[in-house]
PLY file of the C-alpha trace (Angstrom):
ply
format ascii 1.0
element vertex 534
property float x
property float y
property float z
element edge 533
property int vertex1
property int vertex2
end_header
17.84 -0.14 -16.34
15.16 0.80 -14.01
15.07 2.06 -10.50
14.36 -0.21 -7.57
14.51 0.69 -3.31
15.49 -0.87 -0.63
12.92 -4.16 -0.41
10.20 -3.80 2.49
10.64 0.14 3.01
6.87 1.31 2.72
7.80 4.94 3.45
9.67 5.69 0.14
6.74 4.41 -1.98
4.36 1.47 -2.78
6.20 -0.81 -4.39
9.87 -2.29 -5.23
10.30 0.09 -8.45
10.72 3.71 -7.66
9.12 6.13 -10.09
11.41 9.50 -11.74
8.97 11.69 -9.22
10.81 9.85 -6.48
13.67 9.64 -7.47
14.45 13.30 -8.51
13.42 14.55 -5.29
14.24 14.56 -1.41
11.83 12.24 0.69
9.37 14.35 2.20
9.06 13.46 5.76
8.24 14.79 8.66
8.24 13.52 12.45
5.56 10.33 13.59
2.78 11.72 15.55
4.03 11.15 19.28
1.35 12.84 21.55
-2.75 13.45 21.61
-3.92 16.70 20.06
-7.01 18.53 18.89
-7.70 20.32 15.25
-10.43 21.95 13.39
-9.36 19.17 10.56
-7.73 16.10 10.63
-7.00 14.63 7.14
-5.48 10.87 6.46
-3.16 10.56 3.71
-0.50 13.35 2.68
-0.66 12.92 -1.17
-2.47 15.50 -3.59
-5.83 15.15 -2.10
-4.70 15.12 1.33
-2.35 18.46 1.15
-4.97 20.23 -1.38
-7.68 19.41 1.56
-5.49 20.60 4.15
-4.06 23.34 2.36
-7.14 25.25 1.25
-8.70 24.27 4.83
-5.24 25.91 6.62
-5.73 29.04 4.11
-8.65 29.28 5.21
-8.24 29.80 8.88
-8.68 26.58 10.00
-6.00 24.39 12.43
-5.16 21.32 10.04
-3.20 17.76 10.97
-1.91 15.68 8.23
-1.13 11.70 8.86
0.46 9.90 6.32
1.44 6.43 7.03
4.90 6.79 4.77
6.20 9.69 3.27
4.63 12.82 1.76
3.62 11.42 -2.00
4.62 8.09 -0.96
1.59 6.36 -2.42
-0.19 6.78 -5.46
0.99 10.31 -5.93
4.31 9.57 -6.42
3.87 6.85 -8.98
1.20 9.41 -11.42
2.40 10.45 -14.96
1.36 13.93 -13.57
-1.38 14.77 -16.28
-3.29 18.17 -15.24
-6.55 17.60 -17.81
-10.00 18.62 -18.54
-9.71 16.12 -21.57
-10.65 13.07 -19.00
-9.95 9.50 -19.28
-14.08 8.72 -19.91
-15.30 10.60 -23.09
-17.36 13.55 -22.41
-20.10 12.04 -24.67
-20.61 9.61 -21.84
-20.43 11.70 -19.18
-23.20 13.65 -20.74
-25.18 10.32 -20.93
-25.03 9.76 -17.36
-24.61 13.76 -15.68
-26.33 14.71 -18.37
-25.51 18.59 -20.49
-24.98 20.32 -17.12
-23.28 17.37 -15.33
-20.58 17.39 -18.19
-20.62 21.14 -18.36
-19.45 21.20 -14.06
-16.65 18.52 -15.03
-15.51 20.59 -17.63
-15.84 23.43 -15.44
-14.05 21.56 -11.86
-11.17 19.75 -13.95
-10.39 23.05 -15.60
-10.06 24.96 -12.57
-8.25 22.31 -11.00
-5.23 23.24 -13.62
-6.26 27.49 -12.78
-5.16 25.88 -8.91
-2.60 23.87 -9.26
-0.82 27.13 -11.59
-1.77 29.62 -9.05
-0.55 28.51 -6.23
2.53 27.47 -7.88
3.31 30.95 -8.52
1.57 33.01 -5.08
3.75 29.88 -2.81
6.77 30.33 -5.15
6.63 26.49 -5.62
8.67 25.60 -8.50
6.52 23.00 -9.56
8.34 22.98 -13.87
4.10 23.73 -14.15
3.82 23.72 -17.91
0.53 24.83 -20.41
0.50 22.47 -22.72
-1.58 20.90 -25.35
-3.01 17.66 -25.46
-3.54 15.12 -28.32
-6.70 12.88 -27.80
-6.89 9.37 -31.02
-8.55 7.15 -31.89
-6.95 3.54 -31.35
-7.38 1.10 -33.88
-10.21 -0.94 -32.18
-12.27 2.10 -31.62
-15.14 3.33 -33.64
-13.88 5.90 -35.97
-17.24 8.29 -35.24
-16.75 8.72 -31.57
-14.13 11.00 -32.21
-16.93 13.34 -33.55
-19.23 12.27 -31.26
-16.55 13.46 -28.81
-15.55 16.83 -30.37
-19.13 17.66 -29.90
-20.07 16.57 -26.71
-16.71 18.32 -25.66
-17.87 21.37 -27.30
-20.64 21.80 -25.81
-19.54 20.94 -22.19
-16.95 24.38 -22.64
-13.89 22.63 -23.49
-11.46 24.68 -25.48
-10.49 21.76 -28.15
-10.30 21.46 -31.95
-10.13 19.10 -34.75
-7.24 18.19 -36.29
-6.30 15.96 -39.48
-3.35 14.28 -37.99
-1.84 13.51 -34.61
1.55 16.06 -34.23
4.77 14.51 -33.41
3.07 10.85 -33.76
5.29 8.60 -35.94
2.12 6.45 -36.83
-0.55 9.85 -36.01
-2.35 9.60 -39.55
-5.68 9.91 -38.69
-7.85 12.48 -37.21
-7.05 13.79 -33.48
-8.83 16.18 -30.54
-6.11 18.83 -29.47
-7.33 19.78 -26.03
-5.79 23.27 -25.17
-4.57 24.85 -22.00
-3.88 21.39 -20.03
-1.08 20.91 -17.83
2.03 19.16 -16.67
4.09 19.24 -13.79
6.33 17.73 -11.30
4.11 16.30 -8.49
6.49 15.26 -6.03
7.88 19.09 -5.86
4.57 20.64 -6.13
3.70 18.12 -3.23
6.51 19.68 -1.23
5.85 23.30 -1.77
2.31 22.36 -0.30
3.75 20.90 2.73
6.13 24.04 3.73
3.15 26.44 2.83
0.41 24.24 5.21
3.15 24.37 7.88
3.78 28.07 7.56
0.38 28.57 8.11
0.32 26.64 11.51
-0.98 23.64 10.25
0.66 20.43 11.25
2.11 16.99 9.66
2.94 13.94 10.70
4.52 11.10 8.62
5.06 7.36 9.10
2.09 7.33 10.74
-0.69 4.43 10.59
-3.90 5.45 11.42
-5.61 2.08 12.86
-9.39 3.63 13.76
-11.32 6.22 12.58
-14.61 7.83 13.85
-16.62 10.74 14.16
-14.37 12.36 17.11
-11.27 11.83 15.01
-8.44 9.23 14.35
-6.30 6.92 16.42
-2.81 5.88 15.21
-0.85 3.06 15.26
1.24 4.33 18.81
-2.51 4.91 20.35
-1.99 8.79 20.08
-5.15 10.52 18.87
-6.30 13.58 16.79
-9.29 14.85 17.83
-11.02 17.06 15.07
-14.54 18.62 14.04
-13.63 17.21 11.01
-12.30 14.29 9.33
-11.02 13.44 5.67
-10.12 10.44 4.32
-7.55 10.79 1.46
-6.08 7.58 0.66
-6.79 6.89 -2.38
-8.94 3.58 -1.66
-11.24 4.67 1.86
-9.73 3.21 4.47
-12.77 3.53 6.60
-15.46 2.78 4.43
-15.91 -1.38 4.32
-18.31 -2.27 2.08
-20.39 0.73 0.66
-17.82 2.53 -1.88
-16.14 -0.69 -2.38
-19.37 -1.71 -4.79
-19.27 1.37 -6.91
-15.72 0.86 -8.08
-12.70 -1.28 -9.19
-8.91 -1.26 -8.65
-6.48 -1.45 -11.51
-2.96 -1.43 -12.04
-1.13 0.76 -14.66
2.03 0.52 -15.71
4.43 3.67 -17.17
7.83 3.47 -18.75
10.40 6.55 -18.66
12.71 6.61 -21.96
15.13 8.86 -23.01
14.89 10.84 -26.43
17.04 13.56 -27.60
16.72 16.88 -26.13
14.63 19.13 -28.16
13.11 16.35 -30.67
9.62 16.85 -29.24
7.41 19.43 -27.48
5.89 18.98 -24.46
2.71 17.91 -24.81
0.22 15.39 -23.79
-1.25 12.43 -25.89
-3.62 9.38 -25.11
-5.52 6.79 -27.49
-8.59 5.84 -26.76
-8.49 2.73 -25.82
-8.05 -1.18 -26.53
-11.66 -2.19 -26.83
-10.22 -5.63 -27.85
-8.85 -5.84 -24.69
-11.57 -4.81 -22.66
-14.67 -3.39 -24.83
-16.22 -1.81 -21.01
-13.11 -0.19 -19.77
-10.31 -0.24 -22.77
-7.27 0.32 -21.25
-5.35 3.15 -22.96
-1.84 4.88 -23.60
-0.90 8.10 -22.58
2.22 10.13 -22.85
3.89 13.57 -21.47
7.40 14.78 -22.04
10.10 15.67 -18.91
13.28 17.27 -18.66
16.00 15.50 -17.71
18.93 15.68 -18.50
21.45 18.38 -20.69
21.46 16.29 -23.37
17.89 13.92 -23.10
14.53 14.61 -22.52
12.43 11.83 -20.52
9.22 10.59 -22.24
6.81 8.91 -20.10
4.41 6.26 -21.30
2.22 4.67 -19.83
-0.78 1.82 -20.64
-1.59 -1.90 -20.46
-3.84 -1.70 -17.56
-5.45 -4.55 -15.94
-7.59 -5.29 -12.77
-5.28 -5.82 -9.39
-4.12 -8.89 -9.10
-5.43 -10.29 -12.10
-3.34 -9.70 -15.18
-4.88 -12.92 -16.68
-8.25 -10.71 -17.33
-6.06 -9.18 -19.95
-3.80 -11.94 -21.00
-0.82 -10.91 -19.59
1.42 -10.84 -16.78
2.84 -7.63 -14.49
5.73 -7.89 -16.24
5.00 -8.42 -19.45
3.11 -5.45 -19.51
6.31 -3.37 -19.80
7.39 -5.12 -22.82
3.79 -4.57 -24.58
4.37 -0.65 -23.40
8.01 0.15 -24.41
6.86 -1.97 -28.25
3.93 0.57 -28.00
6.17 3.77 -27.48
8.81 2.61 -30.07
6.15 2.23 -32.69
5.16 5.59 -32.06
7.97 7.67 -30.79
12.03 7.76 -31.55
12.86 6.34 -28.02
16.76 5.33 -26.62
16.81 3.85 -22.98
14.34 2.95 -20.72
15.71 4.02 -17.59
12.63 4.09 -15.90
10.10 1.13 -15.10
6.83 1.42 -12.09
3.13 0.54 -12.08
0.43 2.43 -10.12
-3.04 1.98 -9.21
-5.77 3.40 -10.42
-9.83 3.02 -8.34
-11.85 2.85 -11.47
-15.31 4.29 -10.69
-18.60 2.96 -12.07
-19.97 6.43 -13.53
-16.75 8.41 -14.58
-16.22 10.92 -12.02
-14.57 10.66 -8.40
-16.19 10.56 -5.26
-15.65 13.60 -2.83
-17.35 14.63 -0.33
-19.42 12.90 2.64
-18.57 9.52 3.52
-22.07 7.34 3.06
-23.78 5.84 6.11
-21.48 7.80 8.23
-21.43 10.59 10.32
-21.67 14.53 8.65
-18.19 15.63 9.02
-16.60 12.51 7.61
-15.39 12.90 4.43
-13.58 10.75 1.48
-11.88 11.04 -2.06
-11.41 8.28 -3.78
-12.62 6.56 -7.65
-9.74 9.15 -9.22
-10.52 7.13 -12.83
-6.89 8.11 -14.02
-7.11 11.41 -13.41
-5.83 11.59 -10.15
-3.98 14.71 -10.25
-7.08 16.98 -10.60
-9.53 15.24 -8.90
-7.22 15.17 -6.02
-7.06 19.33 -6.36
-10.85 19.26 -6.82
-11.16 17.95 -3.67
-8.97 20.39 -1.61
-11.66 23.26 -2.86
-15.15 20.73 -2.68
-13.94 20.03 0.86
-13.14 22.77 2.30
-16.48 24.32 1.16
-18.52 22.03 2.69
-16.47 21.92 5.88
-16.56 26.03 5.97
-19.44 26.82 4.00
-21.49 23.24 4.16
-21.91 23.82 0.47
-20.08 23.63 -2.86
-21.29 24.09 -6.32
-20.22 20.77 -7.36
-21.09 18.91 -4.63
-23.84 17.15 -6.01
-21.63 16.09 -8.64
-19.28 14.41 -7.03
-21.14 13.21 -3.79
-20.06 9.92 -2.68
-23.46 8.59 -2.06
-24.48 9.20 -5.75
-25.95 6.19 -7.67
-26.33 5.88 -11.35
-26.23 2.59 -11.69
-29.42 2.27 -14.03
-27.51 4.60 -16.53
-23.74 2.68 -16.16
-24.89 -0.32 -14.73
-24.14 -2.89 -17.80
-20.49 -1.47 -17.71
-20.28 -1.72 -14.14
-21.84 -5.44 -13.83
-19.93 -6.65 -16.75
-16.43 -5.06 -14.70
-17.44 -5.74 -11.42
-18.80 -9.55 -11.70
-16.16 -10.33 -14.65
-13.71 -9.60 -12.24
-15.14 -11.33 -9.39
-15.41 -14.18 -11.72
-11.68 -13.84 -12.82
-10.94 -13.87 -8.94
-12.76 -17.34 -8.70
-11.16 -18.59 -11.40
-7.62 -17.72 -11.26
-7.81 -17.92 -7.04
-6.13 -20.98 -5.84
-8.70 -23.72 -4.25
-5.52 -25.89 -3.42
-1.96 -24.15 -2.21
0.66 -25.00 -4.74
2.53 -28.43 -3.99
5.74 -27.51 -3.06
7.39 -27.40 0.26
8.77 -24.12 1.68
11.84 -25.11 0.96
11.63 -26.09 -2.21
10.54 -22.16 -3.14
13.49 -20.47 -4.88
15.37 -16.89 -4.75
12.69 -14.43 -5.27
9.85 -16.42 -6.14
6.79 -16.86 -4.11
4.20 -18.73 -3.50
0.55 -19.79 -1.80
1.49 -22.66 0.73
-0.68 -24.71 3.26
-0.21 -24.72 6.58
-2.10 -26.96 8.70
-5.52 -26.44 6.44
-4.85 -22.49 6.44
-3.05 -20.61 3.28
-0.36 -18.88 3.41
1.70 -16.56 0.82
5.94 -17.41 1.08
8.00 -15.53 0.02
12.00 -16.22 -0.65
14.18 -12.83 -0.57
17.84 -12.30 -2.61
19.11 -13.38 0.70
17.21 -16.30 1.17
15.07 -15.55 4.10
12.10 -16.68 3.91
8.84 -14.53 4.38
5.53 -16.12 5.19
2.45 -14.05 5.40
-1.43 -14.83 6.38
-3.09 -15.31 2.73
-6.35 -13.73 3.63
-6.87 -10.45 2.98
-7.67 -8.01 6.12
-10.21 -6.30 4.48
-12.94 -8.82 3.46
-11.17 -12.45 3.49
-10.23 -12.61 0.08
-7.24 -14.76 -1.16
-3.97 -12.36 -2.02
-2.11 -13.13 -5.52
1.31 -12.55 -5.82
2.58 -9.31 -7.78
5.81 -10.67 -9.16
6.83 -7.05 -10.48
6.00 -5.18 -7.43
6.82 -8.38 -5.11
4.02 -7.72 -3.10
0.41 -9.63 -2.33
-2.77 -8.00 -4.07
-6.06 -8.20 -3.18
-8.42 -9.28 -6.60
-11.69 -8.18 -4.45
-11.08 -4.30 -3.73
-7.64 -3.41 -4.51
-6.13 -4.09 -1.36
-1.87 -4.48 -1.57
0.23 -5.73 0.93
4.65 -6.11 1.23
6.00 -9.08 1.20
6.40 -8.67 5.20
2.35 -8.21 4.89
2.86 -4.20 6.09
-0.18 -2.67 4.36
0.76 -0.38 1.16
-2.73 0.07 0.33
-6.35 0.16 1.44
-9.16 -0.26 1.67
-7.31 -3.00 4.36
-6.03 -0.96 7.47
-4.33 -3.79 9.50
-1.52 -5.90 8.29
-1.28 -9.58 7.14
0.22 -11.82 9.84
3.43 -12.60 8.91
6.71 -14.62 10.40
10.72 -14.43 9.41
12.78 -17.33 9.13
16.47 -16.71 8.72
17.94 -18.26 6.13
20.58 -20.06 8.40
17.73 -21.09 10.77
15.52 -23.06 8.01
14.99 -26.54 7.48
12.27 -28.94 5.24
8.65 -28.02 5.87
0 1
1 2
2 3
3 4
4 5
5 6
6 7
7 8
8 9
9 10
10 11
11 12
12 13
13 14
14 15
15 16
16 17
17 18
18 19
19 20
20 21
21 22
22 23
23 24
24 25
25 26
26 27
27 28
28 29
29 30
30 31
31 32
32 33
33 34
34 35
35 36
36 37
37 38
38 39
39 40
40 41
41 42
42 43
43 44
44 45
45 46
46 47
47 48
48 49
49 50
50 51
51 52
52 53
53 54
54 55
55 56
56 57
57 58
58 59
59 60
60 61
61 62
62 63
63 64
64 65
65 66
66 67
67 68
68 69
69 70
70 71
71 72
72 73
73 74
74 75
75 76
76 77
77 78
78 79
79 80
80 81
81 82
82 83
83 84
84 85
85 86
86 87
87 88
88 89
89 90
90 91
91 92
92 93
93 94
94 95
95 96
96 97
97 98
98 99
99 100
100 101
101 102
102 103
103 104
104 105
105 106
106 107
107 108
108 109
109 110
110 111
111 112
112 113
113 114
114 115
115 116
116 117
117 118
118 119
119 120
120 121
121 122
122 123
123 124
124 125
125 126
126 127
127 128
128 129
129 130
130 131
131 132
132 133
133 134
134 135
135 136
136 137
137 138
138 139
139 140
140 141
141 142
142 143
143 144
144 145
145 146
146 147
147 148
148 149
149 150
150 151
151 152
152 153
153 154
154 155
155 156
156 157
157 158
158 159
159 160
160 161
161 162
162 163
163 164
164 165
165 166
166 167
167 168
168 169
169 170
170 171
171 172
172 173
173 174
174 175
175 176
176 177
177 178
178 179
179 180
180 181
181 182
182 183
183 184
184 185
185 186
186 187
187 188
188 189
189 190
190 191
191 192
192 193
193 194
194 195
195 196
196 197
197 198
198 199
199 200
200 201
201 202
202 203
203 204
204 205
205 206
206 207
207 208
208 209
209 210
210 211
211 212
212 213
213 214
214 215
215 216
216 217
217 218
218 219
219 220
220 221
221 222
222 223
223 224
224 225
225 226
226 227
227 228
228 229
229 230
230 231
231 232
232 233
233 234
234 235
235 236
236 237
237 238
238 239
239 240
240 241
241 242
242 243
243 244
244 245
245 246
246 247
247 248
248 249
249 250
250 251
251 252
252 253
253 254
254 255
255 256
256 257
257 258
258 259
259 260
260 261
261 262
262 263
263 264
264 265
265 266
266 267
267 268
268 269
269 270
270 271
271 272
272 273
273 274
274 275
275 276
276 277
277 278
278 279
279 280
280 281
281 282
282 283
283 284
284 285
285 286
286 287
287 288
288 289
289 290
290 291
291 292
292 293
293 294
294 295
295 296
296 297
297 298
298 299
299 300
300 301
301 302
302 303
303 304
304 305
305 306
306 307
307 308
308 309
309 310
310 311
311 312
312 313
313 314
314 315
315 316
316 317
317 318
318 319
319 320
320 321
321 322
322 323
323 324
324 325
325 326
326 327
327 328
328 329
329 330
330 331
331 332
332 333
333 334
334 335
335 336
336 337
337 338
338 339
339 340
340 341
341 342
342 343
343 344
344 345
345 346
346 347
347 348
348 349
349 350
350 351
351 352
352 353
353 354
354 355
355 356
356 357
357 358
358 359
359 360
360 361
361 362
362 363
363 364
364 365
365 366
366 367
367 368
368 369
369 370
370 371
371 372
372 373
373 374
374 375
375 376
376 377
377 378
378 379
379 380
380 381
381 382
382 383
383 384
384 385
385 386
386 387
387 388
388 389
389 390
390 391
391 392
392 393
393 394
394 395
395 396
396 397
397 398
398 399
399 400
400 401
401 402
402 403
403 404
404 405
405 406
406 407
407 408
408 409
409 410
410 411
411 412
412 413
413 414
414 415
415 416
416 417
417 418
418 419
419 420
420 421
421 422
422 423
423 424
424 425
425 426
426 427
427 428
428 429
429 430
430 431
431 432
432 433
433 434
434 435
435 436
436 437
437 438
438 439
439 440
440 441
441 442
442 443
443 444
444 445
445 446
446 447
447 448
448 449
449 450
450 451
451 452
452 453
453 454
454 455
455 456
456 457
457 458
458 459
459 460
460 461
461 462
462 463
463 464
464 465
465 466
466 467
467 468
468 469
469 470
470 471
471 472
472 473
473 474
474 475
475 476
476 477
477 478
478 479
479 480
480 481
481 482
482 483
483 484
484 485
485 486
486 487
487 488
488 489
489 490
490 491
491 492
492 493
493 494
494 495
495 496
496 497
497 498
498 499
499 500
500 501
501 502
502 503
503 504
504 505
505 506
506 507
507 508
508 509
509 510
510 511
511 512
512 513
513 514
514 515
515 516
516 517
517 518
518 519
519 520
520 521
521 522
522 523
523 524
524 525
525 526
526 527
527 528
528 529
529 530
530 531
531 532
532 533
């Protein structure tokens, strides 16, 4: 059993499964913005970048206006396994490489006090977050060179991490060999610590607006779907993938989707904790995907553990050799080998902007004006670079400095240093994209498409993406992407149309669900009474 919403209803989350965030907690909403106003700070997207901004920025003094185009944690936030970590998903040994000692020594450094945040303010905003220290559990997988594990311990070491070497991996059915336990990481419950946030920006006069589209955004602020404006000094662009950056970020990294599984176990039968492999390099020797897995309550008599792994690029699960949903399968035979599991009562994917050196990009949007500014390239650790940005942010906006600013600036370039990895991703999937994308639409007539299948039609020379509903409308949407003209793919498990190129995700009524595309497909109804042969 999983959980699945109401089909085509963009404000509860991103896709037709519904993750345990979600569905243990209240939608967070507020009123659509309905009138012009003015603010020191205007910030797009209300998930964990988009609050931290605004908080720290409102705590600071400053008049802030959120816009979120569903609900509050209705994108990527809401579909996270919540991991608060300093142990990140690249190995410090490479981030050393590329940042070099000091570089590594400032992630260290940022990721950690990202946790310090995320557990303060839980406790001065009485937000009751279930914000947990725990240990985490860093392996080797199978395919992986047994040395970098050293190589890893060491580099960590020296960047400041508190970590040590163990001979076995705890509470791991098949955890013989040697493991990193990473101490004083974190877990909590995003979707609650999302909506202590909220009340504690609005107590401090700041304001926020949901199921609102932003269509245009400039220098002098941001225009939303109902033509109502918010002019700022200020503008931040937190949604995930920059919605107002076209081509420049869009080079420098790559969208994947992840998929997590939430099973039941018996209460009490394992700590909480955190653990993650280190990768398939089998799978992908430039960016293995990896497993990782955190413990919830739940229930009086279950815990929840949630799994998640099998990564792939966006739209093309045939990179990997796979399918969206056989990727749950691989996970849940994954987590059974490894862990005394009962029900999976839990099933979503999530996407993840895969960076080309490691780290996120905060700060000043390139080629654009001085007080634009994006997060984005999260690299699967979403949670703290999110809360990284709410401090990096608001010091440059108040202060027009930040000690790890140069860090994470968005116009950065080390492409001579990870290049090979980055070439290898970014043209291997562009060459995936011309191989899988369809020259020719699929023979079939619109009305030979069945109950919840779709497929890429042609219309009169253009393609088109159809879609067939439970009810047997039929939905037919514009097959070219909005951002850059790519051709959509069909996501069978989230039933919506992904972009290959940059991430891009549209419903199956072609309403955006992610960027970098801001406008919607074109799209067109037919009732199910009302059809006939095409």
């Amino acid at each position: 059993m999983d959980k699945n919403i109401p089909q085509g209803d963009p404000t509860i989350t991103s896709g037709e499964h519904i993750s345990y965030w979600l569905d243990s907690t209240a939608p967070i909403s507020f009123q659509p913005l309905k009138k012009n106003t003015q603010c020191d700070v205007v910030i797009v997207g209300g998930g964990i970048a988009g609050l931290s901004v605004a908080y720290n920025c409102a705590n600071r003094g400053l008049h802030v206006v959120v816009l979120e185009d569903g609900n509050i944690g209705s994108g990527e936030t809401g579909r996270t396994t919540a991991h608060l970590v300093s142990a990140l998903d690249d190995r410090y040994f490479e981030i050393e490489r590329i940042f070099g000692e000091e570089g590594a020594k400032l992630a260290a450094e940022s990721h950690a006090a990202a946790i310090d945040f995320i557990e303060k303010i839980s406790r001065e905003e009485n937000i009751d977050c279930e914000f947990k220290r725990v240990s985490g559990y860093l392996f080797g997988h199978p395919t992986d060179d047994e040395k970098n594990i050293d190589k890893e311990f060491e580099a960590a070491t020296k960047a400041g991490v508190h970590i040590r070497l163990l001979d076995a991996v705890p509470y791991f059915k098949t955890g013989k060999q040697r493991c990193l336990e990473f101490l004083n990481q974190g877990q909590f419950h995003p979707l609650k610590y999302l909506k202590g946030l909220a009340e504690a920006i609005i107590k401090k006069n700041g304001e926020i607006y949901t199921s609102t589209h932003v269509k245009k955004i400039d220098e002098s602020g941001v225009m939303g779907d109902q033509d109502y404006k918010v002019s700022a000094k200020h503008i931040v662009v937190a949604t995930n993938s920059p919605i107002n950056n076209k081509y420049v970020m869009h080079l420098k990294q790559y969208a994947y989707r992840t998929y997590v599984i939430g099973a039941t176990v018996s209460k009490g039968s394992i700590p909480f904790a955190l653990w993650w492999d280190t990768g398939d390099f089998d799978a992908n020797k430039d960016i293995p995907p990896y497993h990782y897995v955190r413990l919830e309550e739940y229930n009086e008599a279950y815990d929840l553990l949630i799994s998640g792994g099998e990564d792939h690029p966006t739209g093309l699960p045939e990179a990997q050799e796979t399918t969206e949903i056989s990727s749950y399968s691989k996970l849940e035979g994954w987590t059974r080998a490894n862990f005394d599991i009962k029900d999976v009562v839990y099933r979503w994917s999530g996407q993840v902007m895969e960076p080309m050196d490691s780290l996120g990009y905060i700060g000043r949007n390139p080629m654009d004006k001085d007080n634009v500014y994006i997060v984005t390239g999260d690299s699967g650790n979403g949670m703290t670079h999110g809360t990284i940005a709410g401090m990096l942010i608001t010091g440059l906006i108040i202060d027009n400095t930040h000690p790890w600013e140069k860090l994470y600036r968005p116009s950065r370039s080390n492409f001579l240093k990870s290049g090979k990895t980055f070439i290898v991703e970014f043209f291997g999937g562009l060459m995936q994209y011309l191989k899988h994308s369809p020259k020719h639409a699929d023979e079939v007539r619109l009305s030979d498409i069945k109950t919840k299948e779709a497929r890429i039609v042609e219309i009169e020379r253009d393609k088109f993406g159809a879609y067939r509903d439970e009810n047997d409308n039929l939905h037919v949407v514009s097959a070219t992407c909005t951002h850059l003209g790519c051709t959509v793919k069909w996501n069978e498990d989230e039933k919506s149309w992904d972009c290959p190129c940059h991430g891009s995700r549209f419903n199956y009524k072609g309403e955006v669900m992610n960027g970098p595309a801001i406008k919607n497909l074109l799209y067109y109804k037919e009732e199910a009474a009302q059809q006939h042969d095409a």
